[in-house]
C-alpha positions, 0 to 999 in steps of 0.5 A, a space after each residue: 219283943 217290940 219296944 217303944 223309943 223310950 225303951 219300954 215294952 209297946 205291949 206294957 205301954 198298951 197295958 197300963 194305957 187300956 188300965 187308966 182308960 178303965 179307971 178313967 170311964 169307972 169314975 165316969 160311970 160313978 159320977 153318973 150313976 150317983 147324978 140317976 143317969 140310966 144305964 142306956 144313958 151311961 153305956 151310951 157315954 161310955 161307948 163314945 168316951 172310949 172311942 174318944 180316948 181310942 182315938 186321941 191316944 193314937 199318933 197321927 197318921 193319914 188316916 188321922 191328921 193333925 188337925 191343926 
């Protein structure tokens, strides 16, 4: 099993990540939906809000550095 340094499975860390990434975009999806976006308009959002989301959770490496 792989663990993370805090001793906790990597595999549970990714679950509850991906779980409040979902809640985070339903609430998006709601606000918008009630405001009369369009579906175009909100999976358009929601595309690129996970993307967003994807990447900022990951650690920097080459591919993505500081940007400091």
């Amino acid at each position: 099993m792989n663990f993370s340094p805090t001793g906790i499975p990597k595999a549970l860390l990714r679950e509850k990540e991906r779980q409040e990434r979902t809640a985070f975009l339903t609430t998006v999806a709601e606000q918008m939906r009630q405001k009369g976006a369009s579906e175009k308009s909100m999976r358009k959002v929601l595309e690129g809000f996970d993307e967003f989301l994807k990447l900022t959770s990951q650690p920097n490496t080459p591919h993505h550095p500081d940007p400091t």
